[in-house]
Biotite code that builds the C-alpha atoms (Angstrom):
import biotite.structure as struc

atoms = struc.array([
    struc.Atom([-4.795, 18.205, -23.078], chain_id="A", res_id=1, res_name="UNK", atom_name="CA", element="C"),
    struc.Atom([-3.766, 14.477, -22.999], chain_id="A", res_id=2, res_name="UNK", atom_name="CA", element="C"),
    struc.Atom([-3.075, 12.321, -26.009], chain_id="A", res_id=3, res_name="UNK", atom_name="CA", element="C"),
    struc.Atom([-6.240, 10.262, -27.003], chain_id="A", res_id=4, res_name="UNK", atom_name="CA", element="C"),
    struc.Atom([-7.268, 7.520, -24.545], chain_id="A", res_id=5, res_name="UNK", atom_name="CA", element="C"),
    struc.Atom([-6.230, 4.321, -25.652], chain_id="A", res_id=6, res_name="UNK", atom_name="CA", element="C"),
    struc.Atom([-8.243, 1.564, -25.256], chain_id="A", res_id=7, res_name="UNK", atom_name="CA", element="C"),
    struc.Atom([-7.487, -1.780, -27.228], chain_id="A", res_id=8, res_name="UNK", atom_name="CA", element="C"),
    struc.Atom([-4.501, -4.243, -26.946], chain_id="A", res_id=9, res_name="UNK", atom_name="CA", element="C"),
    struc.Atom([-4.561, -7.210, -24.491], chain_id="A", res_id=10, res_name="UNK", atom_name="CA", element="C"),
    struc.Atom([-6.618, -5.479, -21.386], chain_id="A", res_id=11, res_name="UNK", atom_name="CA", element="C"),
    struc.Atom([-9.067, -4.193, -23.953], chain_id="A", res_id=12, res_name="UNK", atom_name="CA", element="C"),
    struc.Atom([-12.397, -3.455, -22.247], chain_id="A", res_id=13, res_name="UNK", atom_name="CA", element="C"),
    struc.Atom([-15.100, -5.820, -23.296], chain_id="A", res_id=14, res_name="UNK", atom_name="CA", element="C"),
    struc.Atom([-17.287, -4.444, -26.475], chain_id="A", res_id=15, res_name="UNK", atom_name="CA", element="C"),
    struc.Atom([-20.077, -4.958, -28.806], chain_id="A", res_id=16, res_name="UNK", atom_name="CA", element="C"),
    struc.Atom([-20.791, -4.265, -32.387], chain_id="A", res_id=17, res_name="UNK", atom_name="CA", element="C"),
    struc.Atom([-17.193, -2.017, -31.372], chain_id="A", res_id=18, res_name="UNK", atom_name="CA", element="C"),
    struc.Atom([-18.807, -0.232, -28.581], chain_id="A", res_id=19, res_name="UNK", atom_name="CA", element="C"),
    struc.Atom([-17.721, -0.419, -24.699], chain_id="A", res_id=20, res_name="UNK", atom_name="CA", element="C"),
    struc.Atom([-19.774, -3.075, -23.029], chain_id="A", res_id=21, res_name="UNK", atom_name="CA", element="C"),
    struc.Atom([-21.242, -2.078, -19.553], chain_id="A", res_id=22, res_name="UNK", atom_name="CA", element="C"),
    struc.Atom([-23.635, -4.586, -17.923], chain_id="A", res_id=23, res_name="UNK", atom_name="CA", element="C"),
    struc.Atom([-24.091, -2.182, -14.520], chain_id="A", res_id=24, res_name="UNK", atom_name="CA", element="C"),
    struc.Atom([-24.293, 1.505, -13.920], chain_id="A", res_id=25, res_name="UNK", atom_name="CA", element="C"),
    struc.Atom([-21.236, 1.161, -11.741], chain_id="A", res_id=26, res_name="UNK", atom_name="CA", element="C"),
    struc.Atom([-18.878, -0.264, -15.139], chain_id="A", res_id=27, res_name="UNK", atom_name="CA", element="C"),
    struc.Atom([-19.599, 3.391, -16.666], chain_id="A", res_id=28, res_name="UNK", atom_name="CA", element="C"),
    struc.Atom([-19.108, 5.104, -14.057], chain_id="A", res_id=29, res_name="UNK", atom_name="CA", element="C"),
    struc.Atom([-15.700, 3.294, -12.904], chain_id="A", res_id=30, res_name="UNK", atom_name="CA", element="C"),
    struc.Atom([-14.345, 3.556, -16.585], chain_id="A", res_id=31, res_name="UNK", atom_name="CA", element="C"),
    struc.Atom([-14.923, 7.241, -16.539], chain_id="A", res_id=32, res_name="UNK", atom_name="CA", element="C"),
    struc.Atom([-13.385, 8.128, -13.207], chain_id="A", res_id=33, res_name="UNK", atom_name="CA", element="C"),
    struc.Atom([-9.805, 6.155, -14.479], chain_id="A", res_id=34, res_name="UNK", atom_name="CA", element="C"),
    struc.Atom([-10.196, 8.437, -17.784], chain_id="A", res_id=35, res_name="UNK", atom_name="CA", element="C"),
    struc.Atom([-11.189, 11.262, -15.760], chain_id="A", res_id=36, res_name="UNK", atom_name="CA", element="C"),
    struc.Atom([-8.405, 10.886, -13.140], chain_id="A", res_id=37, res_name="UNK", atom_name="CA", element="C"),
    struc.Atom([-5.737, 9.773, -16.656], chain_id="A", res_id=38, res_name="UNK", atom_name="CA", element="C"),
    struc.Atom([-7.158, 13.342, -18.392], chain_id="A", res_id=39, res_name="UNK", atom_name="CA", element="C"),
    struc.Atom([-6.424, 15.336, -14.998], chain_id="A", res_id=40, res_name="UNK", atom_name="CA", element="C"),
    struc.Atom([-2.509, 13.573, -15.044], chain_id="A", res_id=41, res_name="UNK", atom_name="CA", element="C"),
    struc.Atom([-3.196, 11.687, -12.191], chain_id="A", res_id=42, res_name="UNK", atom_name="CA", element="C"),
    struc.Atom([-1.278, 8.671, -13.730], chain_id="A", res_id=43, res_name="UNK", atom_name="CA", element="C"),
    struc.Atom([-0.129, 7.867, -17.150], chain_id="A", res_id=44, res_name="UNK", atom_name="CA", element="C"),
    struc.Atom([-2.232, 5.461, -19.292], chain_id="A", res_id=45, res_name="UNK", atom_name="CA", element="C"),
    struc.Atom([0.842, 2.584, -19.894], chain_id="A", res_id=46, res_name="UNK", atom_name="CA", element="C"),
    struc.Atom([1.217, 2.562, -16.298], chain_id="A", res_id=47, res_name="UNK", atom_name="CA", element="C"),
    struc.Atom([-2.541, 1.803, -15.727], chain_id="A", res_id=48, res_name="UNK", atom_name="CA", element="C"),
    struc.Atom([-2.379, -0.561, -18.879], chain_id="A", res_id=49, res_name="UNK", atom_name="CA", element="C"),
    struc.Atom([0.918, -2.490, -16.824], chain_id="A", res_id=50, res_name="UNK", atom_name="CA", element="C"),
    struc.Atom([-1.329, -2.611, -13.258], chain_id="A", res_id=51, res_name="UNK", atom_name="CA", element="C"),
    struc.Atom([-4.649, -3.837, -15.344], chain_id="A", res_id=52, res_name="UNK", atom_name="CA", element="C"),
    struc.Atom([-2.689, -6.016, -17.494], chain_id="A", res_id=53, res_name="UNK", atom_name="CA", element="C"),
    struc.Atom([-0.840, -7.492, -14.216], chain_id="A", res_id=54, res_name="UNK", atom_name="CA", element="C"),
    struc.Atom([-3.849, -8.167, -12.297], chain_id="A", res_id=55, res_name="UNK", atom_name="CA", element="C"),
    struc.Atom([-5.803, -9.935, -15.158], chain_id="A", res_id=56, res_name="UNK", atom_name="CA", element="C"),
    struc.Atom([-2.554, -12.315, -15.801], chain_id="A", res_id=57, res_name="UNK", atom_name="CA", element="C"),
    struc.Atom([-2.528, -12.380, -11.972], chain_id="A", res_id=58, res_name="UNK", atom_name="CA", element="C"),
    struc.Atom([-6.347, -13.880, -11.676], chain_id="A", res_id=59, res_name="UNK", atom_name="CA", element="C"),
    struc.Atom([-5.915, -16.141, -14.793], chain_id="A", res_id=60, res_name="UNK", atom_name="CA", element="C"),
    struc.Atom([-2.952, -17.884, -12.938], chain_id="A", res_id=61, res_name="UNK", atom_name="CA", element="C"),
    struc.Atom([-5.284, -18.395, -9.680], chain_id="A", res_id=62, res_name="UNK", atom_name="CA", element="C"),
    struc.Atom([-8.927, -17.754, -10.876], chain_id="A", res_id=63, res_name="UNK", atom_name="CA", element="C"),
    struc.Atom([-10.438, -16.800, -7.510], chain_id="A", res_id=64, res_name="UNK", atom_name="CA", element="C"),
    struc.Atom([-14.286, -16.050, -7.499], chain_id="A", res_id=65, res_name="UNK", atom_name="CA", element="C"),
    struc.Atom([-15.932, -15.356, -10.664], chain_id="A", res_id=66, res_name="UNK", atom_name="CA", element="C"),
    struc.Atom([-14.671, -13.597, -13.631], chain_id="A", res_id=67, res_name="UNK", atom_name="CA", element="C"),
    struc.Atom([-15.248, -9.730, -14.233], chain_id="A", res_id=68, res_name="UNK", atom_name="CA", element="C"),
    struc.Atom([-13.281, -7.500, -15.933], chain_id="A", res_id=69, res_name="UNK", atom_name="CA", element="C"),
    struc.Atom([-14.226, -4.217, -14.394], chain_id="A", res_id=70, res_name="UNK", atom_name="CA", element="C"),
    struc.Atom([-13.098, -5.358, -11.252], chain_id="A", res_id=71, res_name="UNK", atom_name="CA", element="C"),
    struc.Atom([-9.966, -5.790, -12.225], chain_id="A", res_id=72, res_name="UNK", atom_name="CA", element="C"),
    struc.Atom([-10.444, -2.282, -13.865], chain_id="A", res_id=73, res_name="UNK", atom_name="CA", element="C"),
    struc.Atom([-10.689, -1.143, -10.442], chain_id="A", res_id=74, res_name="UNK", atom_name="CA", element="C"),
    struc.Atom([-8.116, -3.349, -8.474], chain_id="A", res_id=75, res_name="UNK", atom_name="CA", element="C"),
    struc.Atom([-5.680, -1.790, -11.265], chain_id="A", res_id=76, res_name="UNK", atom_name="CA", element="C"),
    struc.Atom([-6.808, 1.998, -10.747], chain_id="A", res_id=77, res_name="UNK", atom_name="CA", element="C"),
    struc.Atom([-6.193, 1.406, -7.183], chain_id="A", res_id=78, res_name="UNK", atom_name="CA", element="C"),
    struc.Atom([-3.107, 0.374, -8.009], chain_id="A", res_id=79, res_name="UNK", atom_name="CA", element="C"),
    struc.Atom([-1.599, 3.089, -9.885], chain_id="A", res_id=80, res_name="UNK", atom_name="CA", element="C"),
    struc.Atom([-3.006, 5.734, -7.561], chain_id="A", res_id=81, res_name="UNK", atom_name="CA", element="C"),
    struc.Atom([-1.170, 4.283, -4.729], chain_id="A", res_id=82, res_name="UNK", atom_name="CA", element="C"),
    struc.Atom([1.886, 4.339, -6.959], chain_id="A", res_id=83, res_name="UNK", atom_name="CA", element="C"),
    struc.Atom([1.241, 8.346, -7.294], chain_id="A", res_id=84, res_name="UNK", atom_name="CA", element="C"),
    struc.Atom([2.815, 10.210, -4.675], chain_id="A", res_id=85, res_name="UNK", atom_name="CA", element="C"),
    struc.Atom([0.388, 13.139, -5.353], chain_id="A", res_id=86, res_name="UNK", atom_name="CA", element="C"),
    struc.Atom([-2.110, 10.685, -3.291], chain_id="A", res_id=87, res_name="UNK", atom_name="CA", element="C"),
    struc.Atom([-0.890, 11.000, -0.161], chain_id="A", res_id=88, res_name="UNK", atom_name="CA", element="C"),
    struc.Atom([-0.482, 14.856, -0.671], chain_id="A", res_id=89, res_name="UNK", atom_name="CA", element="C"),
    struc.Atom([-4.059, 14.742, -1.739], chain_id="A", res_id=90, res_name="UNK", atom_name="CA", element="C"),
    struc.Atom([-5.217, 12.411, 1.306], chain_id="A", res_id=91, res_name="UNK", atom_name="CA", element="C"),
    struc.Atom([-3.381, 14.850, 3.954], chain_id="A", res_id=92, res_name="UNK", atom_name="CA", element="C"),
    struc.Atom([-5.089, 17.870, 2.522], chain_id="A", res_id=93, res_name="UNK", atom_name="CA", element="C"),
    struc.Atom([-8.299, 16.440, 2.797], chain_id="A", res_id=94, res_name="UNK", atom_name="CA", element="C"),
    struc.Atom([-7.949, 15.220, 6.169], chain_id="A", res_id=95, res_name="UNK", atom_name="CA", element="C"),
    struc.Atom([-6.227, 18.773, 6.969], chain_id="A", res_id=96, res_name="UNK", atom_name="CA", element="C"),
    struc.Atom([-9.935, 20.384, 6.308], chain_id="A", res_id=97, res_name="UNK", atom_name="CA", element="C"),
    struc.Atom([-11.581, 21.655, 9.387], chain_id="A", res_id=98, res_name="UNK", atom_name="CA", element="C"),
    struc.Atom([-14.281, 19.533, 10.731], chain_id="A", res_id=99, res_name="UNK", atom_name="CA", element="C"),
    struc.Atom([-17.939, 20.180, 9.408], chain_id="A", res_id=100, res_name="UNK", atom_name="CA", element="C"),
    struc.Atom([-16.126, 21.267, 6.134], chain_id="A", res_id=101, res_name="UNK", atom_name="CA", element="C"),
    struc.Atom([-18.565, 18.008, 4.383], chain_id="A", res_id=102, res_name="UNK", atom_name="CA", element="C"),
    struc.Atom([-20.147, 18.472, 0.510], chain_id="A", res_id=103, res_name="UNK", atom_name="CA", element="C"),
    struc.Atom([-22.855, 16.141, 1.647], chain_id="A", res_id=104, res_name="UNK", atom_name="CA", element="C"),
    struc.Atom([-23.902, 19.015, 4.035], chain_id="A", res_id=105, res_name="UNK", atom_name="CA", element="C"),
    struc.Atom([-27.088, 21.267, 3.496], chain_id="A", res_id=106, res_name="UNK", atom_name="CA", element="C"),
    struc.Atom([-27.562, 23.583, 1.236], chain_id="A", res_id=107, res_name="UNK", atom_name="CA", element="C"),
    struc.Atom([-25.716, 27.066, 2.451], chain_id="A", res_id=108, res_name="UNK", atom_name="CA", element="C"),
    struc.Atom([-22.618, 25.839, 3.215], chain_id="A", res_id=109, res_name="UNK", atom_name="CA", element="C"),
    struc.Atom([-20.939, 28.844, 1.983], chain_id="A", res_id=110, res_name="UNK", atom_name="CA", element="C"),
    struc.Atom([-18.471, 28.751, -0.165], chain_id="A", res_id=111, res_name="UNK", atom_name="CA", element="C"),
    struc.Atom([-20.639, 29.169, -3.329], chain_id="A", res_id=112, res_name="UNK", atom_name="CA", element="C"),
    struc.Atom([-20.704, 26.453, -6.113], chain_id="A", res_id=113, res_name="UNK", atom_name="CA", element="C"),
    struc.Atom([-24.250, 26.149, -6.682], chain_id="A", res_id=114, res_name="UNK", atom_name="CA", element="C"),
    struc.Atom([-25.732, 24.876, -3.476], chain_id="A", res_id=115, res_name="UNK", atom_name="CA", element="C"),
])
């Protein structure tokens, strides 16, 4: 088990009354899959706090487009997956999978979780 998620200091995500702040379905779901993918060891959470940190300080010295913090969220989780070299393992396994091998498929696929 990690150690808890930390989530205040200068790339704090945006609350209120001291709750996270989501204004779209797609905010939730993109915080979760950086503490998901943090709680799995995919990356450690100062090295995602550097990338998210860099890219806001990166947009606040050339403000391009409007703000928005979660996409910065993302741009930064992008980041420090590239960084991991387990990505490219990952990547190469997936591709490695024969063809047809798809979870969108039908049901009956065959290799039985739930379908």
């Amino acid at each position: 088990m990690t150690a808890p998620l930390p989530v205040d200091g200068p790339a704090a995500p945006p609350r209120a009354n001291g709750e996270l702040l989501f204004t779209a379905p797609w905010e939730a779901r993109a915080f979760g899959m950086a503490v998901a993918l943090y709680e799995s060891g995919a990356f450690a959470w100062p090295d995602f706090q550097r990338a998210l940190i860099a890219r806001i300080a990166a947009w606040e010295a050339a403000p391009e487009g409007e703000w928005h913090y979660y996409t910065h969220w993302l741009a930064a989780l992008e980041d420090v997956l590239a960084l991991s070299a387990d990505v490219d393992a990952r990547a190469a396994a997936l591709a490695a999978r024969a063809p047809g091998h798809d979870h969108g498929a039908p049901t009956g696929h065959g290799h039985g979780h739930g379908h």
